[in-house]
N, CA, C and O atoms as a GROMACS GRO file, in nm:
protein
  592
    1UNK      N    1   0.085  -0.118   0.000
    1UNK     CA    2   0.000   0.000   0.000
    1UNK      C    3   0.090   0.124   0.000
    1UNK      O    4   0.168   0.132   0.095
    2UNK      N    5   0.091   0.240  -0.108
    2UNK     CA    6   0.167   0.318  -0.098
    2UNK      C    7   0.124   0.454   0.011
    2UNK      O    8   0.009   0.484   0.044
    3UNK      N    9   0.194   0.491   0.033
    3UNK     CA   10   0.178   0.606   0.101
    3UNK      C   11   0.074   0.717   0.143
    3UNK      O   12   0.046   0.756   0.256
    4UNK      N   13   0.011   0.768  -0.017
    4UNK     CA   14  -0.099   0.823  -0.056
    4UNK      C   15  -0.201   0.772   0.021
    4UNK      O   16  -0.250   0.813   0.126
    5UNK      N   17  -0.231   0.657  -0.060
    5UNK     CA   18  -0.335   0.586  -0.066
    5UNK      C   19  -0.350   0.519   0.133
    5UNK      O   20  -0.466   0.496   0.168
    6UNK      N   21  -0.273   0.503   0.206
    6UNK     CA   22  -0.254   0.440   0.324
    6UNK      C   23  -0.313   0.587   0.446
    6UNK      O   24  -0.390   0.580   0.542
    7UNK      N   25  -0.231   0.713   0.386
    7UNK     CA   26  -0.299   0.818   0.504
    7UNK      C   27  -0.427   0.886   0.437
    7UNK      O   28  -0.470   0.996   0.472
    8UNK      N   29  -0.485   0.804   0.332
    8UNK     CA   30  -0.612   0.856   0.304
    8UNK      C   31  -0.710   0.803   0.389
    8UNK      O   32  -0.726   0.683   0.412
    9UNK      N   33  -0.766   0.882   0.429
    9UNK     CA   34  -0.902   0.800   0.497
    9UNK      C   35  -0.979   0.793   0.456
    9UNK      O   36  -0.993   0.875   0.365
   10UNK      N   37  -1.069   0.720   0.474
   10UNK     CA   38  -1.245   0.648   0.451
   10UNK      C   39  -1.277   0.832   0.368
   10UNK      O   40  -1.289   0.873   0.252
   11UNK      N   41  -1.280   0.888   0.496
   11UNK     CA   42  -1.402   1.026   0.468
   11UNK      C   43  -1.331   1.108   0.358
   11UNK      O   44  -1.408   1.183   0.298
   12UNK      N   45  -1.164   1.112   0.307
   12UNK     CA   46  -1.121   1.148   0.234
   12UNK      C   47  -1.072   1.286   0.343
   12UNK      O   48  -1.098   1.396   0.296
   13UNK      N   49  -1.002   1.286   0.487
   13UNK     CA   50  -0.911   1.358   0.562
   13UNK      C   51  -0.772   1.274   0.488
   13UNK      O   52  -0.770   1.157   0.450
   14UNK      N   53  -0.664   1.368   0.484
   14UNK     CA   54  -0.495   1.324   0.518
   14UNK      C   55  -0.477   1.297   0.635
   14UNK      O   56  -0.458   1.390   0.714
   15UNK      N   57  -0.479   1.174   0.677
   15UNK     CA   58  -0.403   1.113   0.842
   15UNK      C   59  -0.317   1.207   0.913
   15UNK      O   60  -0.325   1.237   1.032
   16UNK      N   61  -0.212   1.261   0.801
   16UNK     CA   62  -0.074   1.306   0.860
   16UNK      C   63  -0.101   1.430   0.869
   16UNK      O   64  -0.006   1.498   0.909
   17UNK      N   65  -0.246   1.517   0.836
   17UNK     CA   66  -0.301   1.661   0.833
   17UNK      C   67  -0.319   1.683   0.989
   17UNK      O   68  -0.273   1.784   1.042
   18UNK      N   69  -0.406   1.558   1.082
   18UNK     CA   70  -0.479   1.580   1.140
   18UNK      C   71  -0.372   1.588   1.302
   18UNK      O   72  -0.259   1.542   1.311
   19UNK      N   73  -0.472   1.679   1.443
   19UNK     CA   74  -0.391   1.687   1.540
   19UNK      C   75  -0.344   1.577   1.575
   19UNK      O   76  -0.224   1.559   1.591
   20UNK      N   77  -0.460   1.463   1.596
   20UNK     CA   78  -0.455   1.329   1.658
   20UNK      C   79  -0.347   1.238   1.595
   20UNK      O   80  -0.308   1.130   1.639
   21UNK      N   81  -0.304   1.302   1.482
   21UNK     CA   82  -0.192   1.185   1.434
   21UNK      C   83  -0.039   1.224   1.467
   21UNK      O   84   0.056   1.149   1.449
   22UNK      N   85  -0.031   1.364   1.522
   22UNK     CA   86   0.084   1.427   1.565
   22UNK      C   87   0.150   1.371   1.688
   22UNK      O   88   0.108   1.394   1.802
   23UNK      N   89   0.288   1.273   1.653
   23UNK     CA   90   0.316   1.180   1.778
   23UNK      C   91   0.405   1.299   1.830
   23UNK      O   92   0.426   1.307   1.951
   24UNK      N   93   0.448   1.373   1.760
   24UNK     CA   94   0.515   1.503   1.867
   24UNK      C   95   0.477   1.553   2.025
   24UNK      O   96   0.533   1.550   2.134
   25UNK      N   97   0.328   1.608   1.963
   25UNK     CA   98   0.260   1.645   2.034
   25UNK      C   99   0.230   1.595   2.153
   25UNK      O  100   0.222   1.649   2.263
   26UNK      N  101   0.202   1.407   2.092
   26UNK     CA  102   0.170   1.326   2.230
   26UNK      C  103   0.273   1.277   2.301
   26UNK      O  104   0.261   1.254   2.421
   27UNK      N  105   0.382   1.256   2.235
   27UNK     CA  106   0.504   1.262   2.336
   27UNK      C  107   0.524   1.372   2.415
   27UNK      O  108   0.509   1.356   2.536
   28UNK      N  109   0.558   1.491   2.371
   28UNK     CA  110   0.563   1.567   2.496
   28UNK      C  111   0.420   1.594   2.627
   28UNK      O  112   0.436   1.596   2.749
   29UNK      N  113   0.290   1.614   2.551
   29UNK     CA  114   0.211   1.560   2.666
   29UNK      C  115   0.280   1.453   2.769
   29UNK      O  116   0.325   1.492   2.877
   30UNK      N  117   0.283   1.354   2.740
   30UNK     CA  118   0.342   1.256   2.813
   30UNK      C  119   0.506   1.338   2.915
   30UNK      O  120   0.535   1.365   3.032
   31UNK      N  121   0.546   1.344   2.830
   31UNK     CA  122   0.686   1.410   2.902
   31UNK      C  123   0.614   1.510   3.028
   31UNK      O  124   0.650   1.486   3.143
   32UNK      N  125   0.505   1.629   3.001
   32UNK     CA  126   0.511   1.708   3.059
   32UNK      C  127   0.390   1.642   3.176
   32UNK      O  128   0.361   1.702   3.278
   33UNK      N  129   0.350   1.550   3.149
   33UNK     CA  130   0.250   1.511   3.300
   33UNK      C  131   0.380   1.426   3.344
   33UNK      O  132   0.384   1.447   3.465
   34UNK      N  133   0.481   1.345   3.314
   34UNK     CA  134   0.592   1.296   3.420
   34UNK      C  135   0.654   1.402   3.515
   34UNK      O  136   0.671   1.398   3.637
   35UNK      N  137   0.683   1.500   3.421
   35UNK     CA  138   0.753   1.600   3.475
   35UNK      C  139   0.685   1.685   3.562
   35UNK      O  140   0.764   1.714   3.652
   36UNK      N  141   0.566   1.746   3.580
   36UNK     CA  142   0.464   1.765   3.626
   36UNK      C  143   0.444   1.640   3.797
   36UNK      O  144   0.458   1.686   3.910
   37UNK      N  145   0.420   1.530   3.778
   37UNK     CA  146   0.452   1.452   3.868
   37UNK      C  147   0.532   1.425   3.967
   37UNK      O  148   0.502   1.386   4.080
   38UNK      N  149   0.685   1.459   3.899
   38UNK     CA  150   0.766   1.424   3.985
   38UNK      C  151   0.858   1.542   4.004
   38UNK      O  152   0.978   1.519   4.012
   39UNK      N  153   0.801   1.705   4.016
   39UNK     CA  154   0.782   1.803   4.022
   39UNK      C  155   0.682   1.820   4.168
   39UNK      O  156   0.713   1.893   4.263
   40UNK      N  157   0.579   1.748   4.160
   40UNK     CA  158   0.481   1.758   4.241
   40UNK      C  159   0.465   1.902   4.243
   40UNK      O  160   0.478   1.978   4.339
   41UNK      N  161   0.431   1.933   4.104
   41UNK     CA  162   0.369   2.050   4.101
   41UNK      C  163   0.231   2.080   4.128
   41UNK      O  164   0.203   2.199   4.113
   42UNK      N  165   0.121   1.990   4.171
   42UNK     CA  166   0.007   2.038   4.229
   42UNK      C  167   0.021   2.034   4.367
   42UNK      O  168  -0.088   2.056   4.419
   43UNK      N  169   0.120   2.011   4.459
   43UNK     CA  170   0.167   2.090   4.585
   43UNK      C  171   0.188   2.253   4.580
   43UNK      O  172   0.132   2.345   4.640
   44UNK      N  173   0.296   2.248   4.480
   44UNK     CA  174   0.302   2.367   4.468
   44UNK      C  175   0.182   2.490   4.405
   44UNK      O  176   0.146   2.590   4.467
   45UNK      N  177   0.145   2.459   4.300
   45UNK     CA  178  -0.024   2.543   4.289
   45UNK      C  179  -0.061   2.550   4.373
   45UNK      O  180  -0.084   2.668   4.402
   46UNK      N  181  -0.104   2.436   4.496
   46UNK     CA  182  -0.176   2.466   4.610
   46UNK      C  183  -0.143   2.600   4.694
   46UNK      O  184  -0.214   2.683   4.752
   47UNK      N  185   0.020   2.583   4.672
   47UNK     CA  186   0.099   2.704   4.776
   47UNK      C  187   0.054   2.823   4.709
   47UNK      O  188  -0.002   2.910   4.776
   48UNK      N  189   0.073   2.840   4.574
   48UNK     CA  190   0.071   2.959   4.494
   48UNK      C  191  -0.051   2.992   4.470
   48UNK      O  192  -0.068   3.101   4.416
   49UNK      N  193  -0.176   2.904   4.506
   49UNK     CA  194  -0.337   2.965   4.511
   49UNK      C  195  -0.364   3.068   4.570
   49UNK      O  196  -0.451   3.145   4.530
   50UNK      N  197  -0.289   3.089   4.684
   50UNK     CA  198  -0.344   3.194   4.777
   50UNK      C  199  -0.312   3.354   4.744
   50UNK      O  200  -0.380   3.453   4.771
   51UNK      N  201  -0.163   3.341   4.668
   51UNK     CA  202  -0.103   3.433   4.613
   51UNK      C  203  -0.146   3.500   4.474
   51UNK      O  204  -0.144   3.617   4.435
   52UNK      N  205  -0.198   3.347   4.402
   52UNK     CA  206  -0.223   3.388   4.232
   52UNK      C  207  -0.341   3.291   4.254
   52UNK      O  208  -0.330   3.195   4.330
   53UNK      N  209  -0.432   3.312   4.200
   53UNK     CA  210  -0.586   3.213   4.224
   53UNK      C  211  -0.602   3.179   4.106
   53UNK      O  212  -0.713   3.128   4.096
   54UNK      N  213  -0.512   3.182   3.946
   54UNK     CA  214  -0.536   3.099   3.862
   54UNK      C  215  -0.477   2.949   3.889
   54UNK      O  216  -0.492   2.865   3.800
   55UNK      N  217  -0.422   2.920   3.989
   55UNK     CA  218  -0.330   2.784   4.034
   55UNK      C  219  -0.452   2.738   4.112
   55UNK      O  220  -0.449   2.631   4.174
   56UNK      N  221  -0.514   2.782   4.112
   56UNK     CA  222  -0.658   2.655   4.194
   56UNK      C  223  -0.750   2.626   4.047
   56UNK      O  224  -0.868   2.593   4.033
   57UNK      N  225  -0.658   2.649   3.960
   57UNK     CA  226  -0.726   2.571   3.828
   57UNK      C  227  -0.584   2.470   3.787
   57UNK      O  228  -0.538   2.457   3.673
   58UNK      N  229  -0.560   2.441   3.843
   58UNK     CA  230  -0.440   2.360   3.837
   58UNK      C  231  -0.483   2.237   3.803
   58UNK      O  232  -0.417   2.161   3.733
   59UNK      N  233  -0.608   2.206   3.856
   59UNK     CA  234  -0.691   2.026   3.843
   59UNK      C  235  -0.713   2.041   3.689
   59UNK      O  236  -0.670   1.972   3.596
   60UNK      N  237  -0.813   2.178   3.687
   60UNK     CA  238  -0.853   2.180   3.561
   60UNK      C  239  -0.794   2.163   3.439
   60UNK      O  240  -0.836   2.110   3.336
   61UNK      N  241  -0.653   2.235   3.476
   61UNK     CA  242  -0.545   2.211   3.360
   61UNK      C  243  -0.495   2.047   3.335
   61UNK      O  244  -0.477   1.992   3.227
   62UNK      N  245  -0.478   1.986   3.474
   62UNK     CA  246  -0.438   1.868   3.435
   62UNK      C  247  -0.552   1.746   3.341
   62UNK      O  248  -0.511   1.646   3.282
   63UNK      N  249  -0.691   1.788   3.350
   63UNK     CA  250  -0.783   1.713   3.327
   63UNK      C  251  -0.741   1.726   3.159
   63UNK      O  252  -0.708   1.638   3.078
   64UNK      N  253  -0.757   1.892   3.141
   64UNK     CA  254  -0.738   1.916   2.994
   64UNK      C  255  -0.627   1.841   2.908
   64UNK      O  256  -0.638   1.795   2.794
   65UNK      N  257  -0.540   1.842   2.974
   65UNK     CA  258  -0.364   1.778   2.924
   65UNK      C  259  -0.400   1.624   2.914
   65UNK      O  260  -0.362   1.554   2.820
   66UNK      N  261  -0.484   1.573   3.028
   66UNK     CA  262  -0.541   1.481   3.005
   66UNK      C  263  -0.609   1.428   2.884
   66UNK      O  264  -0.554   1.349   2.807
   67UNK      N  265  -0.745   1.481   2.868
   67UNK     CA  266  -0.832   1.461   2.778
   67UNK      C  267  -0.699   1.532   2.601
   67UNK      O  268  -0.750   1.505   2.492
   68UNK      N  269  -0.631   1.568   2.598
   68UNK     CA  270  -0.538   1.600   2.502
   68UNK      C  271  -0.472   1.439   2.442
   68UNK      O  272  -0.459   1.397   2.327
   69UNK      N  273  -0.432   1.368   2.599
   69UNK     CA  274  -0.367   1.276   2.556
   69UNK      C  275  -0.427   1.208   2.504
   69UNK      O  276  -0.364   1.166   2.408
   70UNK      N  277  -0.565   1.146   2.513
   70UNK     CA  278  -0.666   1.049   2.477
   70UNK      C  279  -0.702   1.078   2.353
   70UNK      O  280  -0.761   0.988   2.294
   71UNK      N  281  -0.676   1.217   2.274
   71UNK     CA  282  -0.696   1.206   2.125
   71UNK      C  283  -0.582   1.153   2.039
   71UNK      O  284  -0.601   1.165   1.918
   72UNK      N  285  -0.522   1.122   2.059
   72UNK     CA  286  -0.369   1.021   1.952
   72UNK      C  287  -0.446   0.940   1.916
   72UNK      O  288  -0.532   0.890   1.988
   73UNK      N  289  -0.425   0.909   1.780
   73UNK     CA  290  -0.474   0.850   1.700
   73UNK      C  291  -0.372   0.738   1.716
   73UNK      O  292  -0.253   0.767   1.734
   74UNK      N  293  -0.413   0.605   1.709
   74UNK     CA  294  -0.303   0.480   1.717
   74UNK      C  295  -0.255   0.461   1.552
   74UNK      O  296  -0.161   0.383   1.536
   75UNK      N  297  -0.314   0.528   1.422
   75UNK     CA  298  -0.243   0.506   1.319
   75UNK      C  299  -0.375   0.524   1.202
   75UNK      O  300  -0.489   0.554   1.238
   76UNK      N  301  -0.343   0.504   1.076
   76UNK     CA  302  -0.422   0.574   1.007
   76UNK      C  303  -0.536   0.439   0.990
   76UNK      O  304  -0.513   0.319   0.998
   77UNK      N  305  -0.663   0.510   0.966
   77UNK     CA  306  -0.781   0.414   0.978
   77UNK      C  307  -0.776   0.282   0.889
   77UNK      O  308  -0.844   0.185   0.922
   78UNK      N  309  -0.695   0.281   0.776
   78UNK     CA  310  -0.671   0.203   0.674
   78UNK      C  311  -0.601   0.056   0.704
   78UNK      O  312  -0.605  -0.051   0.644
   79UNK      N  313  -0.525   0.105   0.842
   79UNK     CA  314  -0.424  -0.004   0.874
   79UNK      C  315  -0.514  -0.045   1.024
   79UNK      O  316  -0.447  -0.086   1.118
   80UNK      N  317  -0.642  -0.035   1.037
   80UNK     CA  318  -0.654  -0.018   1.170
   80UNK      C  319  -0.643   0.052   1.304
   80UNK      O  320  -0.649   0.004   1.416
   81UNK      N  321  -0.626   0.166   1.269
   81UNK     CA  322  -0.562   0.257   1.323
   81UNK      C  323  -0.740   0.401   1.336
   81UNK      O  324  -0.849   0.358   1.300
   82UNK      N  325  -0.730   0.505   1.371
   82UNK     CA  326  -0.879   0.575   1.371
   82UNK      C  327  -0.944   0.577   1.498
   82UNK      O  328  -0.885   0.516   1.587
   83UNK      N  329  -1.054   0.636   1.529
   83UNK     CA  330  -1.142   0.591   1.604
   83UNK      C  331  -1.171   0.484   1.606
   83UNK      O  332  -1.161   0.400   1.516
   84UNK      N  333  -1.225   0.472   1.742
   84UNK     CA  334  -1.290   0.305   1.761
   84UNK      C  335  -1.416   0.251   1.729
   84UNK      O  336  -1.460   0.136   1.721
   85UNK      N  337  -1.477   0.400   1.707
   85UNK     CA  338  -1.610   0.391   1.670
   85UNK      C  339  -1.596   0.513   1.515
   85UNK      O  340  -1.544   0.625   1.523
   86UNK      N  341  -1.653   0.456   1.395
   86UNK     CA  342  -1.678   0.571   1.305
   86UNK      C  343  -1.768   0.522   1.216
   86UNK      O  344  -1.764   0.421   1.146
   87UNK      N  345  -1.848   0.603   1.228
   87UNK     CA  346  -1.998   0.600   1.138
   87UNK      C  347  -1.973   0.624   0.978
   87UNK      O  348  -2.062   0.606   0.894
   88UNK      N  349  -1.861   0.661   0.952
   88UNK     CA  350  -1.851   0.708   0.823
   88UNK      C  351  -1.753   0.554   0.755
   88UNK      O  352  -1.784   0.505   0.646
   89UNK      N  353  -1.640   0.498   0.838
   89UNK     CA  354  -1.567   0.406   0.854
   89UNK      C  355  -1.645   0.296   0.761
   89UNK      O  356  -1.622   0.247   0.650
   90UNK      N  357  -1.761   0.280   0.870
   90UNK     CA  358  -1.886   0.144   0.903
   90UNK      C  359  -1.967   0.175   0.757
   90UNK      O  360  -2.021   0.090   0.686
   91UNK      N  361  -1.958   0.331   0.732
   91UNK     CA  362  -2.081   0.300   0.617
   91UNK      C  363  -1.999   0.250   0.508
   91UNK      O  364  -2.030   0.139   0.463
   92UNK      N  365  -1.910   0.304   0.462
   92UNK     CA  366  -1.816   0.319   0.381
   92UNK      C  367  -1.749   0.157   0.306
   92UNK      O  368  -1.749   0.124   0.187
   93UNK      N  369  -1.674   0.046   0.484
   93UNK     CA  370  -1.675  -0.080   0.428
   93UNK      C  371  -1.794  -0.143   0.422
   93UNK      O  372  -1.776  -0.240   0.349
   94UNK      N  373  -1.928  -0.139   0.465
   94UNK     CA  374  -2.059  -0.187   0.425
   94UNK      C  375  -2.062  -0.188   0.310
   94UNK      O  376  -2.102  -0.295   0.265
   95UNK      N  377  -2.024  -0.080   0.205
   95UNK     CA  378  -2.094  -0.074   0.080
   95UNK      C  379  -1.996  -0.100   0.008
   95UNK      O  380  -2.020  -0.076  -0.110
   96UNK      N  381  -1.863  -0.150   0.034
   96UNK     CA  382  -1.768  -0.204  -0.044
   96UNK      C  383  -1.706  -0.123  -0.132
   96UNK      O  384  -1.662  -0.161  -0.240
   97UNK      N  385  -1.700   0.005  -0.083
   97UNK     CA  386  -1.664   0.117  -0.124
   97UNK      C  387  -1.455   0.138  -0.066
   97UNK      O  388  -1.406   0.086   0.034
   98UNK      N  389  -1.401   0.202  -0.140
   98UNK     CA  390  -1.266   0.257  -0.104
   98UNK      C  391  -1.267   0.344   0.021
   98UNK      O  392  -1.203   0.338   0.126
   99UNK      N  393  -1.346   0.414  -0.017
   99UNK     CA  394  -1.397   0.599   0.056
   99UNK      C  395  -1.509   0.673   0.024
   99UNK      O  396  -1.568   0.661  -0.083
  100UNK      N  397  -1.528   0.719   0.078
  100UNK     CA  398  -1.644   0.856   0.045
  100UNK      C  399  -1.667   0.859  -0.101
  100UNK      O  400  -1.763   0.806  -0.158
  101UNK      N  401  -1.536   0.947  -0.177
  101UNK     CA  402  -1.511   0.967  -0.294
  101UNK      C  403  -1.652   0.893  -0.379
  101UNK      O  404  -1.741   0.955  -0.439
  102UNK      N  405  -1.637   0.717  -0.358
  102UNK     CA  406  -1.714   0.654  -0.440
  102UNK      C  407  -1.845   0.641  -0.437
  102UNK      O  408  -1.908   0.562  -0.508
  103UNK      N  409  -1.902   0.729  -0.343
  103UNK     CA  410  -2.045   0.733  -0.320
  103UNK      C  411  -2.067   0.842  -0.426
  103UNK      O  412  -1.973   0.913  -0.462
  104UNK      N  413  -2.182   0.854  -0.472
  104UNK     CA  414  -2.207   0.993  -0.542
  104UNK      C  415  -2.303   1.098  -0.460
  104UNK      O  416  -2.351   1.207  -0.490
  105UNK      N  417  -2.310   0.996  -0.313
  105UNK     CA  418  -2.418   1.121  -0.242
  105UNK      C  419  -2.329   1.173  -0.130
  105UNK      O  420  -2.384   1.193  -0.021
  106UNK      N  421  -2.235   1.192  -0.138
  106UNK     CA  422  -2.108   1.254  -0.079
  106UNK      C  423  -2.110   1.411  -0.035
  106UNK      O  424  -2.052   1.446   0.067
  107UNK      N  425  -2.161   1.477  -0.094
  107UNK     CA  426  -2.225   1.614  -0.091
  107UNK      C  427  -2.318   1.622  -0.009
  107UNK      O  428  -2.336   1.727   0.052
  108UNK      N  429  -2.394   1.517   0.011
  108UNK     CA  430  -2.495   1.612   0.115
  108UNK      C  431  -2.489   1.462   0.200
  108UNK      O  432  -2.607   1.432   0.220
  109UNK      N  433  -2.379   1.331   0.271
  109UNK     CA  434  -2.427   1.294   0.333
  109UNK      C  435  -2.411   1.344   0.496
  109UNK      O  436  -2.327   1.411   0.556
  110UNK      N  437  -2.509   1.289   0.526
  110UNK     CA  438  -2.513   1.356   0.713
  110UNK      C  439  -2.402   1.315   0.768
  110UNK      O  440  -2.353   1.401   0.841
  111UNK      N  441  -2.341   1.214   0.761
  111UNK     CA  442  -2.210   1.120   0.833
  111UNK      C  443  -2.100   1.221   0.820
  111UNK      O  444  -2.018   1.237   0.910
  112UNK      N  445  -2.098   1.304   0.683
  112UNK     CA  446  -1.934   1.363   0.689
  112UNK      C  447  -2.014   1.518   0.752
  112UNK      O  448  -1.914   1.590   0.763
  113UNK      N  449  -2.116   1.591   0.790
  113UNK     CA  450  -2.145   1.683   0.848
  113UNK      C  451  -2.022   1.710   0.916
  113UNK      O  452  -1.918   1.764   0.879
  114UNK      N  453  -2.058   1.662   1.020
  114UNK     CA  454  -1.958   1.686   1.141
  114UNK      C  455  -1.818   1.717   1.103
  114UNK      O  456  -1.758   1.800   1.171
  115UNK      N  457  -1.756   1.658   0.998
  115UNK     CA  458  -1.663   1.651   0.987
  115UNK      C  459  -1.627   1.788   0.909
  115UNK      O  460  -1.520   1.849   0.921
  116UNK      N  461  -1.756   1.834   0.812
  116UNK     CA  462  -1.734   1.974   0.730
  116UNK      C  463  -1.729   2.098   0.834
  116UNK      O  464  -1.688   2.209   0.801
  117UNK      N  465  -1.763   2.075   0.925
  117UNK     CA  466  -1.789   2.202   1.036
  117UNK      C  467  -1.635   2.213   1.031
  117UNK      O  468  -1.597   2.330   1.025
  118UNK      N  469  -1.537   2.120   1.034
  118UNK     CA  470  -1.410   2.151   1.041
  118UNK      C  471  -1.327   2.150   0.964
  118UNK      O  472  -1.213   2.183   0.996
  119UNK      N  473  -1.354   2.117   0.856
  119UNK     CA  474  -1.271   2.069   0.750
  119UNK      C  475  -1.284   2.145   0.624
  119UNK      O  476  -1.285   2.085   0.517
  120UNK      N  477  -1.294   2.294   0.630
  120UNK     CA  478  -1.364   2.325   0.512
  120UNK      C  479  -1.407   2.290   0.344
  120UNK      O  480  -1.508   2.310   0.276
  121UNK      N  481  -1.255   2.220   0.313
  121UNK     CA  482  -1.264   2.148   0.177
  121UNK      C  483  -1.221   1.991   0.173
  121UNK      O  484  -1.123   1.938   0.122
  122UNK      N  485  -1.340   1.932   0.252
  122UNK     CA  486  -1.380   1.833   0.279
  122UNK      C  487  -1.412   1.786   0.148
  122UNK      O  488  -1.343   1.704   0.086
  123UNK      N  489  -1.490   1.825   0.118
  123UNK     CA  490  -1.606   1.811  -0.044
  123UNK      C  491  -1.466   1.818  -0.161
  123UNK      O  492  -1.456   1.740  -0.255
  124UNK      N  493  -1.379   1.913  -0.135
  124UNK     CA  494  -1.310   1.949  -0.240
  124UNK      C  495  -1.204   1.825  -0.281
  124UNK      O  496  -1.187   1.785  -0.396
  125UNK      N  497  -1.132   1.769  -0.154
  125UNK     CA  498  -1.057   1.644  -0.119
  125UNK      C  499  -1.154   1.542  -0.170
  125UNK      O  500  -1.082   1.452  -0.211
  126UNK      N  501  -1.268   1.511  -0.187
  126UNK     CA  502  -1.321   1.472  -0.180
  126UNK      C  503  -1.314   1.434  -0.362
  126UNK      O  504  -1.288   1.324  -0.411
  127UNK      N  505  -1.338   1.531  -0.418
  127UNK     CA  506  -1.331   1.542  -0.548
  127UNK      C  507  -1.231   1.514  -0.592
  127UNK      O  508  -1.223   1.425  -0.677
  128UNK      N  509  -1.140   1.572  -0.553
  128UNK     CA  510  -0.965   1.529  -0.575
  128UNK      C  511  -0.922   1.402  -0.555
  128UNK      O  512  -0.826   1.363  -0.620
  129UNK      N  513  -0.972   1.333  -0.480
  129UNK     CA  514  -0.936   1.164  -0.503
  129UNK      C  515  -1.049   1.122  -0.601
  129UNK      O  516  -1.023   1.010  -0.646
  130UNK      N  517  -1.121   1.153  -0.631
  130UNK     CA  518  -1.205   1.064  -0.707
  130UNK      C  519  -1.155   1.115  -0.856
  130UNK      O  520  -1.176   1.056  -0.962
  131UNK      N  521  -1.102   1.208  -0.843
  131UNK     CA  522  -0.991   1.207  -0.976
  131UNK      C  523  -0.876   1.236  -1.022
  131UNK      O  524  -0.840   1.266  -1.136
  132UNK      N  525  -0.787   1.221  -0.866
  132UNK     CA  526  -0.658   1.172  -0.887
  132UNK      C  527  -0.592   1.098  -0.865
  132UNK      O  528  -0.471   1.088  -0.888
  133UNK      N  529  -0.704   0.991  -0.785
  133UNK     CA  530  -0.674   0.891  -0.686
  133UNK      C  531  -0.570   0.900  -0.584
  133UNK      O  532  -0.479   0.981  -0.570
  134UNK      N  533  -0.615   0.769  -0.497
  134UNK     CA  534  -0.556   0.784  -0.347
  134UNK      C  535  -0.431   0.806  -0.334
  134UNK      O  536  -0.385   0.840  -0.225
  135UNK      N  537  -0.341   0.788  -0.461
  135UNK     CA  538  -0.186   0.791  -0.446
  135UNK      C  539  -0.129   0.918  -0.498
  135UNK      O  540  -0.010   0.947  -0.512
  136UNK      N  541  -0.256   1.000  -0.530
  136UNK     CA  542  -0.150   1.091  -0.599
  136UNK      C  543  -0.192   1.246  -0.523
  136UNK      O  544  -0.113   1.336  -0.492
  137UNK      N  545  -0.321   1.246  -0.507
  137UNK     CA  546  -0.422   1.363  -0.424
  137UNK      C  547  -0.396   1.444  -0.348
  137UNK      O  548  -0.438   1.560  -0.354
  138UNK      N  549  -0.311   1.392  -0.248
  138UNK     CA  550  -0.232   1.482  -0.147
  138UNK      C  551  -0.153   1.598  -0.129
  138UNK      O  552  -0.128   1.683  -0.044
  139UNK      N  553  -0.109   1.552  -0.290
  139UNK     CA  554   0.001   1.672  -0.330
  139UNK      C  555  -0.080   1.790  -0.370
  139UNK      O  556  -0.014   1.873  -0.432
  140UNK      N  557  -0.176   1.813  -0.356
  140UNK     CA  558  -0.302   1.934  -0.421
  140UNK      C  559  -0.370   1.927  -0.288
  140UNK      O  560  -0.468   1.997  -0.312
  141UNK      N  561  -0.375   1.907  -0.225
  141UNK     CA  562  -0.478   1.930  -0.103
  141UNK      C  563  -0.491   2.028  -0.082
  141UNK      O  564  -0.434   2.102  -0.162
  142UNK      N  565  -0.565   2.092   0.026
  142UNK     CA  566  -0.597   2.235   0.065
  142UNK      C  567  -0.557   2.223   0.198
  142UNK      O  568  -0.496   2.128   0.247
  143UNK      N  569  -0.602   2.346   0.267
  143UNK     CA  570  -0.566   2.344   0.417
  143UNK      C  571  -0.684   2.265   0.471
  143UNK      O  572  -0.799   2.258   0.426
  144UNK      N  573  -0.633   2.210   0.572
  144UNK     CA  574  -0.697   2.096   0.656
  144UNK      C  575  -0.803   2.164   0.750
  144UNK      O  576  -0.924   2.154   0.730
  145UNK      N  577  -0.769   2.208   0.813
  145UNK     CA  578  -0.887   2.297   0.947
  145UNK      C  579  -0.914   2.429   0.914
  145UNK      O  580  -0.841   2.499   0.844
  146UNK      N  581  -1.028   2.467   0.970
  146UNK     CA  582  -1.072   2.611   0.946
  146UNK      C  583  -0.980   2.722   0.945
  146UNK      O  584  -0.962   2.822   0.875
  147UNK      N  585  -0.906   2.651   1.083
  147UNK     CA  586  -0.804   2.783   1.171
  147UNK      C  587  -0.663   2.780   1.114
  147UNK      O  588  -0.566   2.839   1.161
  148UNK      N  589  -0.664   2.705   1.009
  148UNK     CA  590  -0.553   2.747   0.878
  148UNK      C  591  -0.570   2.851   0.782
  148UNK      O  592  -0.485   2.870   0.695
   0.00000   0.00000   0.00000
């Protein structure tokens, strides 16, 4: 499986576009709750609450760093890798389809909604593999998230 075709996904996202596939990211998460730990830096917030009262959000921060780590993606959906649950995934090998691309009701289905709220040229990727196919598409992509 070449390259292209392997970080394409079902819905027609680039794997290697997305936050959840950034092992950078989740390594240092990781680094910074060890360090954080054995720091016993929520002793110290405690001390510094009284002084600075954004450190009695200190839980809050750790929950967030938390819930950060739990989005890593274990690898691209193709290899097994994705969510554990995906509605678009499920419709997609049901109908013995590659991807999205090969549906022709791709444009208006409800499953990739969610996904257009963020993805602005969702539809456009979309088009672009269905006629440049999975190995070649990438190299034309657009920006991935809105906040690009």
């Amino acid at each position: 499986m070449g390259a292209g075709r392997e970080y394409t996904s079902y819905c027609g996202l680039y794997c290697q576009d997305c936050i959840p596939s950034n092992r950078g990211l989740f390594s240092r998460v990781q680094e910074l709750k060890s360090l954080l730990k054995e720091l016993q830096l929520d002793k110290y917030a405690h001390l510094k609450s009284g002084q600075h009262g954004i450190f009695k959000e200190y839980p809050t921060f750790l929950e967030v760093l938390h819930e950060i780590g739990k989005l890593e993606c274990p690898g691209p959906c193709r290899s097994g890798g994705g969510k554990r649950v995906c509605k678009v995934r499920d419709r997609v090998l049901a109908a013995d389809y590659e991807g999205c691309w090969e549906c022709d009701q791709y444009g208006s289905c409800e499953k990739l909604d969610p996904l257009k709220e963020v993805h602005p040229n969702l539809e456009y990727h979309l088009q672009l593999i269905k006629n440049e196919g999975t190995e070649s598409w990438s190299a034309k992509r657009e920006k991935h998230y809105l906040w690009e």
